[in-house]
C-alpha positions in Angstrom: 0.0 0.0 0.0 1.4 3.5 -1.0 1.4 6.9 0.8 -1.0 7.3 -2.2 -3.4 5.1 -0.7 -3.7 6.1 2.4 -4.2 9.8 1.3 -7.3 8.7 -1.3 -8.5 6.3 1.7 -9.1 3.2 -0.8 -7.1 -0.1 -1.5 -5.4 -0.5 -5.3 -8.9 -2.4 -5.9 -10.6 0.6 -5.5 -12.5 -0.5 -2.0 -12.2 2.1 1.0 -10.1 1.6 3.8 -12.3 3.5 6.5 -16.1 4.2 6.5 -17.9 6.5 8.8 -16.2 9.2 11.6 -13.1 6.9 11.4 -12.0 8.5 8.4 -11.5 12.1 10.5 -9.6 10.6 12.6 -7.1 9.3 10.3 -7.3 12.2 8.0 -5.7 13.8 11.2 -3.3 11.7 11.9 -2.0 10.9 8.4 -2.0 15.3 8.3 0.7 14.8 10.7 2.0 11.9 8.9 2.5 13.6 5.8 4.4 16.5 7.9 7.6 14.2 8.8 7.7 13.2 5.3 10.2 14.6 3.3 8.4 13.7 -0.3 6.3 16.5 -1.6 3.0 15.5 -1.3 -0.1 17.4 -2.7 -3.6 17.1 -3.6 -6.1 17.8 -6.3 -9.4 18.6 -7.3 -11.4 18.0 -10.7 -10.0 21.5 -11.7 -6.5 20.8 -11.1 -6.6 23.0 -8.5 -4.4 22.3 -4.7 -6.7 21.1 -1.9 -3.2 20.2 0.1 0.2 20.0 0.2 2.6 19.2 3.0 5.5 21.7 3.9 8.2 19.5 2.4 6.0 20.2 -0.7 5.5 23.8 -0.6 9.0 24.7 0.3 10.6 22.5 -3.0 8.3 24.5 -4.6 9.6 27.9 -3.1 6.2 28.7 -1.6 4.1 28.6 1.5 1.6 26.0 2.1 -1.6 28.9 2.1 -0.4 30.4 -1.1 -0.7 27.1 -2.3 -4.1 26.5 -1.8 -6.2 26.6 -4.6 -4.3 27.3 -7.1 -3.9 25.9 -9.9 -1.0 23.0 -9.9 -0.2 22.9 -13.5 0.0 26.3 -14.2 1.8 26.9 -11.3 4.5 24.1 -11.6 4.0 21.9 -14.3 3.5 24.7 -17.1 6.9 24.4 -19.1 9.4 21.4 -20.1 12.7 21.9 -19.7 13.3 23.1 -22.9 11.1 26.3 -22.7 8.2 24.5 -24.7 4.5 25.2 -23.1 3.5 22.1 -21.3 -0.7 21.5 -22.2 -2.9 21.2 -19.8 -4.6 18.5 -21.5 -1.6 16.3 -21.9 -0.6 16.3 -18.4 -0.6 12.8 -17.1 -0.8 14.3 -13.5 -4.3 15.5 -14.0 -4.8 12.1 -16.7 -5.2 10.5 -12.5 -8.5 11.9 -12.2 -9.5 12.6 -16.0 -9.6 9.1 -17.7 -8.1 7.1 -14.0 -4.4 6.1 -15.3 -1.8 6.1 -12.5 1.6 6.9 -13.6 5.1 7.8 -12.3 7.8 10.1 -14.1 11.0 10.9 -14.0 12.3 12.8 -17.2 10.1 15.6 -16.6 10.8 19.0 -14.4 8.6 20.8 -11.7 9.1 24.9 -11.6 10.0 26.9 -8.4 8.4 29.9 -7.5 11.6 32.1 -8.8 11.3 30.8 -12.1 14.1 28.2 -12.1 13.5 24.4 -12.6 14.6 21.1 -11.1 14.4 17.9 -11.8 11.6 15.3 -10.5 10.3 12.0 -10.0 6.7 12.1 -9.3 3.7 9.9 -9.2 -0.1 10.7 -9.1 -3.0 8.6 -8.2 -6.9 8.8 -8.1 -8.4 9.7 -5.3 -11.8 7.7 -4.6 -14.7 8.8 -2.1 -17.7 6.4 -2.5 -16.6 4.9 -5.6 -16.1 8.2 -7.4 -13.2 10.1 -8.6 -12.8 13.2 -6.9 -9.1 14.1 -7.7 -5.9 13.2 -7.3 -2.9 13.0 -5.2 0.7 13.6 -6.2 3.9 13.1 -4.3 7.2 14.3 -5.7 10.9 14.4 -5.5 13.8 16.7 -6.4 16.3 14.7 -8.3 18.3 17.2 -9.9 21.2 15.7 -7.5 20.8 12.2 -9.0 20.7 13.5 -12.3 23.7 15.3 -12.2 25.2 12.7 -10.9 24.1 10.4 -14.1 25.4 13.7 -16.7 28.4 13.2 -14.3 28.7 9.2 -15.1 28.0 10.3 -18.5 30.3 12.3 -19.5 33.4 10.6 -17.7 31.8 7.2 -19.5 32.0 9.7 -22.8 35.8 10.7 -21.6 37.1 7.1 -20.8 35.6 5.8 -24.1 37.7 8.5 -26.0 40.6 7.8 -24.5 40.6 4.5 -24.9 39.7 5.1 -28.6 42.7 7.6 -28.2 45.4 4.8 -27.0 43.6 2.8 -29.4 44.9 4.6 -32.4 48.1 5.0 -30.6 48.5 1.8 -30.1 47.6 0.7 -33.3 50.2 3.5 -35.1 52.9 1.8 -32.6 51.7 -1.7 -34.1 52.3 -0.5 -37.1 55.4 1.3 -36.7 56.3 -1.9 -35.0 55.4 -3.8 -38.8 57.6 -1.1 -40.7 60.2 -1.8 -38.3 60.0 -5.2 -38.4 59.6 -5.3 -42.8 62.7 -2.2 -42.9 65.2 -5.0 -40.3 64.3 -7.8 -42.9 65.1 -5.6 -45.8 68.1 -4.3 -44.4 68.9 -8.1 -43.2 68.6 -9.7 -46.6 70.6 -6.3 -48.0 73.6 -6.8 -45.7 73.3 -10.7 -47.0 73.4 -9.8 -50.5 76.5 -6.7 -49.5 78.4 -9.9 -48.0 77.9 -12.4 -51.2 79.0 -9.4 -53.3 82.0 -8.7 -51.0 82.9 -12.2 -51.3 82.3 -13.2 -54.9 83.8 -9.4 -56.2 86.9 -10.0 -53.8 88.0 -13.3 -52.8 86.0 -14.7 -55.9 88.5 -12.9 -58.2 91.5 -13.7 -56.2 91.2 -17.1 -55.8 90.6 -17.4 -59.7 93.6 -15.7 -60.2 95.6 -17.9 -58.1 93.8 -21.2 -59.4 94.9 -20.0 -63.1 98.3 -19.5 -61.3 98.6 -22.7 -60.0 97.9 -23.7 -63.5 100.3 -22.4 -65.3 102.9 -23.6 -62.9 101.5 -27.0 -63.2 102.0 -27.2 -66.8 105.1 -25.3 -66.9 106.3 -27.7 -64.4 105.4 -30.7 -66.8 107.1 -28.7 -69.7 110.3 -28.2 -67.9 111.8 -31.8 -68.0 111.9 -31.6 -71.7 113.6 -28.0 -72.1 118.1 -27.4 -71.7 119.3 -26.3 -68.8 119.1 -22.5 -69.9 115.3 -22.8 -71.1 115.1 -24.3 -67.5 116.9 -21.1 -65.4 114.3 -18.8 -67.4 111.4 -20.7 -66.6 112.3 -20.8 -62.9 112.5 -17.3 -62.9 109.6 -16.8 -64.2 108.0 -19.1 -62.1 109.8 -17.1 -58.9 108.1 -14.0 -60.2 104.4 -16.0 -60.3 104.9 -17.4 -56.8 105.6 -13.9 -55.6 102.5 -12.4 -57.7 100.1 -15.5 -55.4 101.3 -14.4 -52.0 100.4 -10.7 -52.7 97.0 -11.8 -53.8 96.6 -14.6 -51.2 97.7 -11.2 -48.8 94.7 -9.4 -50.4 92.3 -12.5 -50.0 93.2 -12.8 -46.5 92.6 -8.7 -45.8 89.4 -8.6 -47.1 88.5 -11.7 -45.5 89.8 -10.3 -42.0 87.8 -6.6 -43.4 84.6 -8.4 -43.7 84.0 -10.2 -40.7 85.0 -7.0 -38.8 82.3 -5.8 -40.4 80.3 -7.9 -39.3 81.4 -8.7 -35.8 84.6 -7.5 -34.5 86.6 -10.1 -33.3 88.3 -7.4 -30.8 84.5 -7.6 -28.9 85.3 -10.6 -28.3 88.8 -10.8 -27.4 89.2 -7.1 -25.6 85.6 -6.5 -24.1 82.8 -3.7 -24.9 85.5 -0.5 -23.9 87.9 -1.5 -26.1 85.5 -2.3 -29.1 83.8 1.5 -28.8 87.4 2.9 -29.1 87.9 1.2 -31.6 84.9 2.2 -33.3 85.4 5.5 -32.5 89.1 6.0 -34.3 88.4 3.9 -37.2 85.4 6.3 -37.9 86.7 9.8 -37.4 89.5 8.6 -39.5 87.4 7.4 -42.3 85.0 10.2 -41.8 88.2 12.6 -41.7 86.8 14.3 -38.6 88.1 16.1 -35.6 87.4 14.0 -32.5 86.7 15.4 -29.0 87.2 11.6 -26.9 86.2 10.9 -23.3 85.8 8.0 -21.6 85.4 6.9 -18.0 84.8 3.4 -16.6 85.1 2.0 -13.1 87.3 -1.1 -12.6 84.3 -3.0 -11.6 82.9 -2.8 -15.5 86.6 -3.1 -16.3 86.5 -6.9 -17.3 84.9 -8.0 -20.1 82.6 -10.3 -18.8 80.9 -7.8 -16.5 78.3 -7.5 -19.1 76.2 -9.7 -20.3 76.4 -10.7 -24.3 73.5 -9.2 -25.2 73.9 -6.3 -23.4 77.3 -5.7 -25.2 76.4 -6.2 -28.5 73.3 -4.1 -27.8 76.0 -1.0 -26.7 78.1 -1.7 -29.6 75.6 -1.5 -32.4 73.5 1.3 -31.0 77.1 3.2 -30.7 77.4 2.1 -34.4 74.3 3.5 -35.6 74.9 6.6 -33.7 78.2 7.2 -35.5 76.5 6.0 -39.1 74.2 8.6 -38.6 76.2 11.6 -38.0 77.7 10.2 -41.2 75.1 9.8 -43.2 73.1 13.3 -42.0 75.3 15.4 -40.1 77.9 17.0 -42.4 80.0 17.7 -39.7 83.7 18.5 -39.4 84.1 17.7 -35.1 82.4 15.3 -33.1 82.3 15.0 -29.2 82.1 10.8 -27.7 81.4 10.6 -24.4 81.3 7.6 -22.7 81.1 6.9 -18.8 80.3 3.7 -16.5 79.6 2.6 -13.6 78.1 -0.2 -11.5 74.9 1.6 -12.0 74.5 2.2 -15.5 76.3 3.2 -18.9 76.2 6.7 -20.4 77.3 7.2 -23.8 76.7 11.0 -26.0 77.3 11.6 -29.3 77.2 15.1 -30.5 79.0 16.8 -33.6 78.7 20.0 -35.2 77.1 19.7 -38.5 73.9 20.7 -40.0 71.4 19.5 -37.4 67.2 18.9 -38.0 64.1 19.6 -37.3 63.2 17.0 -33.8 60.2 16.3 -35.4 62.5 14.1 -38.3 63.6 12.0 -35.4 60.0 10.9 -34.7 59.0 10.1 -38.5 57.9 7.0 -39.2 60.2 6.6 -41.8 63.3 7.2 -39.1 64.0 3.3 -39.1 67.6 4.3 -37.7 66.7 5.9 -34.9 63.8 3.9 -34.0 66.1 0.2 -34.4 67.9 2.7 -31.3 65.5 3.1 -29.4 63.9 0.0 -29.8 67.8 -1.8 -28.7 68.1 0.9 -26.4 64.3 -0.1 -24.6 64.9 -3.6 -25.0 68.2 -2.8 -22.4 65.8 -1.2 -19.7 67.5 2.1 -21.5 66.5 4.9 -23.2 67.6 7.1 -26.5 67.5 10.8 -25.9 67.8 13.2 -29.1 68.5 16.5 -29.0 68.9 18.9 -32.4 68.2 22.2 -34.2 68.6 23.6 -37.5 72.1 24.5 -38.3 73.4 23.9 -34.8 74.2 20.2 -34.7 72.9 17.0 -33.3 73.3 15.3 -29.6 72.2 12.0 -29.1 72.8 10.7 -25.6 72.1 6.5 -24.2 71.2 5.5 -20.6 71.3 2.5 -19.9 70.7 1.7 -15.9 72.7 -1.9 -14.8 70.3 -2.2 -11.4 68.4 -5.1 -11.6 64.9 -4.5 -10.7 
């Protein structure tokens, strides 16, 4: 049974509750009732117009309970939607309670104050029934401008959170697919260093050892031939053989350089042999010297990095060919005529900087996605618990610095 009930005096079947002088008594104590309440709670006649309201009623409202009284409760409060649109009369389903006996309960609509400013309610009206007739209706209502703010509130951080995600969801799929163009560039440049190597070899041992196979030819026929020449025939041809055998070491020399040149290239053996410091001075001198550049060198590590086996294989190689790619690309972009190596470590961490002098760029070339370079860093560099740091401007040079922290997490 509803507050509703008990104000119209009848059961949801229609049927009175009380008959007789029991129903002044009740009317006075459910008065008093309706006065602790804190629902609005009003009544209506036929016309629409207030026979009650309880104080928790009136003051929502933003009037007293007497100036309440007979007025009009549409006109007063239900008059406009929220939107400024008039609000018929005849479409009210507050008043539809009375008019054709359809119940109802809303909550998108709004009541209006008496100062002219609206809030949002929930309300409900119901028939009131005396002897089995309809003789108005009786409404109770809340503010719920608080819950409703609080919804706009869910609303819009649900509206916020599903951008962002749709935000790190592009990002994440432009990383994917920087990832992919990373991934396709490594392959390319994989299969290109493969095909540089075959060329190396075939252009420069290939040759050599064709030469020296013909070589060893001729001797081995000349040899044959010799048994049936004089002794004269036989000083000249052993001279002449003298001047071959000479003519094979210089190319077997050659053949055994470029061997020693290409797999330099390809792994140093001194990495191996003479540890991580000694490899990056390496490095260093044979570039500037190629390069033909002025060389500003520092480099400071502790004894207890000293030994080569301090560091871990992959962490090694990692330093080494990140160092590589830093010099490559002050040779490849930078133009430069000095450049300044830094390099210090410690039982914490390695630092190494790279800056020259030359040309410079814009920072925003360092984050293209066609910057496969400096992303194969960075990538190394993350892979290491490290980080690539690039600093540059236009005309002023490049600095490109590497952390790598050693503290095991």
């Amino acid at each position: 049974m509803t507050v509703s009930d008990l104000i119209a005096g009848t059961s949801k079947a229609g049927q009175p509750l009380l008959a007789g002088g029991d129903k002044a008594v009740w009317r006075d104590r459910l008065s008093q009732l309706l006065e602790s309440t804190g629902e609005g709670i009003f009544g209506i006649d036929m016309q629409g117009c207030c026979t009650f309201i309880n104080r928790a009623g009136a003051e929502q409202l933003g009037w007293q309970a007497d100036e309440v009284l007979g007025r009009n409760m549409h006109e007063l409060a239900h008059h406009t939607h929220a939107c400024g649109d008039h609000y018929p009369e005849q479409v009210c389903p507050i008043f539809n309670a009375f008019r054709v006996g359809l119940p109802c309960r809303i909550e998108t609509e709004v009541f209006w104050r008496r100062d002219g400013f609206f809030f949002a309610v929930e309300y409900s009206s119901y028939p009131i029934i005396e002897d089995g007739q309809v003789q108005g209706a009786v409404i109770t209502f809340v503010d719920i401008s608080a819950r409703k703010r609080a919804e706009e509130a869910l609303r819009q951080a649900n509206e916020v959170l599903e951008h962002r995600v749709q935000e790190r969801t592009g990002e994440l799929s432009s990383a994917l697919q920087q990832l992919r163009e990373l991934s396709a560039y490594a392959h390319t440049v994989r299969e290109e260093e493969r095909t540089r190597i075959a060329r190396e070899v075939h252009d420069e041992l290939g040759s050599l050892l064709v030469a020296l196979k013909m070589d060893v030819g001729w001797l081995d026929k000349r040899l044959a031939e010799q048994e049936q020449r004089d002794a004269c025939a036989a000083q000249a041809m052993r001279s002449t053989m003298r001047g071959k055998c000479q003519n094979m070491g210089r190319l077997i020399e050659t053949a055994v350089d470029n061997v020693g040149r290409i797999i330099t290239d390809l792994r140093p053996s001194i990495l191996d042999h003479q540890g991580l410091w000694a490899a990056l001075d390496w490095q260093a001198h044979e570039f500037v010297q190629s390069a033909e550049l002025d060389l500003d060198w520092t480099m400071t590590v502790d004894m207890d990095l000293a030994h080569p086996q301090q560091l871990s294989g992959q962490q090694t190689i990692g330093i080494f060919r990140i160092f590589q790619e830093m010099l490559s690309n002050v040779g490849r972009h930078a133009a430069a005529s000095r450049i300044a190596i830094s390099i210090s470590a410690c039982a914490t961490g390695v630092d190494i900087t790279v800056e020259d002098n030359g040309r410079g760029a814009d920072p925003a070339a360092f984050e293209a996605t066609d910057a496969y370079g400096v992303m194969g860093m960075r990538e190394r560099a993350r892979h290491l618990g490290g980080r690539i740091d690039i600093s540059s401007e236009i005309g002023l040079g490049t600095r490109l610095h590497l952390g790598i922290s050693l503290l095991k997490a």
